[in-house]
TIVO-2410 file (N, C-alpha, C; in nm, 3 decimals):
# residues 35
REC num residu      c1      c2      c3 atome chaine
REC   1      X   2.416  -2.831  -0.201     N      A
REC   1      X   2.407  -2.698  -0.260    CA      A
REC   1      X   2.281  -2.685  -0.345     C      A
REC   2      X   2.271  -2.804  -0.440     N      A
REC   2      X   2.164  -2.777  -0.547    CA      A
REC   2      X   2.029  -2.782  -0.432     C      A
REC   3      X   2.026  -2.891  -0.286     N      A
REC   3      X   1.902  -2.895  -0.223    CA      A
REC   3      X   1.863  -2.783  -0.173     C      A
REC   4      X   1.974  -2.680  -0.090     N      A
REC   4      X   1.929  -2.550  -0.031    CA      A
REC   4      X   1.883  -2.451  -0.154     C      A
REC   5      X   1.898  -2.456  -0.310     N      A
REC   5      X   1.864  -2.368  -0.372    CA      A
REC   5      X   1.717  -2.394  -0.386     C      A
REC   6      X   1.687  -2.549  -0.397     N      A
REC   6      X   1.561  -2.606  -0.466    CA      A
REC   6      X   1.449  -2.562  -0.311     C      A
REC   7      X   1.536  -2.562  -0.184     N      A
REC   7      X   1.428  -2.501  -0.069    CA      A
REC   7      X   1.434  -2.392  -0.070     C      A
REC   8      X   1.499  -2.282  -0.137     N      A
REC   8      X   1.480  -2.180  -0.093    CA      A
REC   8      X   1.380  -2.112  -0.234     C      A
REC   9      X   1.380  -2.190  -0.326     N      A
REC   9      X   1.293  -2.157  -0.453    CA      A
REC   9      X   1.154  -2.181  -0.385     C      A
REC  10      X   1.119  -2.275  -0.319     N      A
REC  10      X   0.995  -2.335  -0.297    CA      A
REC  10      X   0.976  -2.229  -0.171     C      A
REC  11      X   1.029  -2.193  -0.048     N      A
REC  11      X   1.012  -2.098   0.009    CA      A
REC  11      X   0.997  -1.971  -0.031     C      A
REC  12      X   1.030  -1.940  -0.168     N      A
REC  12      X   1.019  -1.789  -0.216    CA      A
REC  12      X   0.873  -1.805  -0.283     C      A
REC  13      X   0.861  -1.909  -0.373     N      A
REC  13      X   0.784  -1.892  -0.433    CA      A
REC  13      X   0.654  -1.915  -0.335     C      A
REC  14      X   0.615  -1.980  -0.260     N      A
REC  14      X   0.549  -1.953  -0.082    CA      A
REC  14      X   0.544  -1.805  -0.072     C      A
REC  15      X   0.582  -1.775  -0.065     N      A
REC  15      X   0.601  -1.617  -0.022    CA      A
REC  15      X   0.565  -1.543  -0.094     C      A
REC  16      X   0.591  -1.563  -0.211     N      A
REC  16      X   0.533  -1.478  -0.353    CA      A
REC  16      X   0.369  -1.508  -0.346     C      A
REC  17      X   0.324  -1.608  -0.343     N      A
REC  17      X   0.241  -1.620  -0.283    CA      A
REC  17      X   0.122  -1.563  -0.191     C      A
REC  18      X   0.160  -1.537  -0.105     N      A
REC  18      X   0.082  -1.484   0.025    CA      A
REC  18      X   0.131  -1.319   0.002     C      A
REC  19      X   0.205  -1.280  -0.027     N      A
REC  19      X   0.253  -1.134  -0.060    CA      A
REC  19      X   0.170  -1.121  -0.217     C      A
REC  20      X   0.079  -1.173  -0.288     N      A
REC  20      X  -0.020  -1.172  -0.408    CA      A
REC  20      X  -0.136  -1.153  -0.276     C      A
REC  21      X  -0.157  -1.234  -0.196     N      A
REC  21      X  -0.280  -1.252  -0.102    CA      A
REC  21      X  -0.309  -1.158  -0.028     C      A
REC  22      X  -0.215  -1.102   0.026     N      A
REC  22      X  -0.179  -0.979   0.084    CA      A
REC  22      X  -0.230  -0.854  -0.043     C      A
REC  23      X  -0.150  -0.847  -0.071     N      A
REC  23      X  -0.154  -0.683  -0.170    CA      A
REC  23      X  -0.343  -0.741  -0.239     C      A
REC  24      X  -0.398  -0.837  -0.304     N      A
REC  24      X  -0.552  -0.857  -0.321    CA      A
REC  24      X  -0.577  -0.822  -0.193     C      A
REC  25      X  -0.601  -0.865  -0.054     N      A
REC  25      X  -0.668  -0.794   0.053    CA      A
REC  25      X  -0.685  -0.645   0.072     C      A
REC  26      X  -0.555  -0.612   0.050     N      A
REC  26      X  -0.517  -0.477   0.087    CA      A
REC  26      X  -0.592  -0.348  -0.038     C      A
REC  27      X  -0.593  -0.426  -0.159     N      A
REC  27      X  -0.672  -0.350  -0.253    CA      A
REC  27      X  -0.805  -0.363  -0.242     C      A
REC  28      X  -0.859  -0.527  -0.197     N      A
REC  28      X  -0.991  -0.456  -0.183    CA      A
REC  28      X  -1.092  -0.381  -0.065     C      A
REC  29      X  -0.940  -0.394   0.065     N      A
REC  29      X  -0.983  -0.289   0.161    CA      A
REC  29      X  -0.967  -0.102   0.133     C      A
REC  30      X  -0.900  -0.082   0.070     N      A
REC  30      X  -0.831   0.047   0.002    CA      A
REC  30      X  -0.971   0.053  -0.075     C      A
REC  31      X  -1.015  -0.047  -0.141     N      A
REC  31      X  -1.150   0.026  -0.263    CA      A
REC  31      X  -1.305   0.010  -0.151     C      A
REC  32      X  -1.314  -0.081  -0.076     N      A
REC  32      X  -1.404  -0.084   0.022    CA      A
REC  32      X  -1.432   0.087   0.066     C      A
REC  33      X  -1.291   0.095   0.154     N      A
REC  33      X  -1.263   0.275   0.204    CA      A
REC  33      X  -1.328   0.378   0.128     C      A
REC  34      X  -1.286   0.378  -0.040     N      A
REC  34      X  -1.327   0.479  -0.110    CA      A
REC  34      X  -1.453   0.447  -0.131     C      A
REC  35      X  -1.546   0.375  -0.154     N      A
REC  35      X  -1.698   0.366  -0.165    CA      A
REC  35      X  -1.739   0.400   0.013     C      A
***
């Protein structure tokens, strides 16, 4: 029980991750656009 919580922390926080990487891309294509 405690192992599937401790993988699914490390998988979220993965994810949290690349969804930061994501939304930075996406803002500096959105400000690219407006110039």
């Amino acid at each position: 029980m405690i192992n599937l919580v401790c993988e699914d922390a490390l998988v979220f926080s993965e994810s949290t991750l690349w969804m930061k990487r994501l939304i930075i891309l996406i803002n500096g294509v959105m400000q690219s656009l407006e110039l």
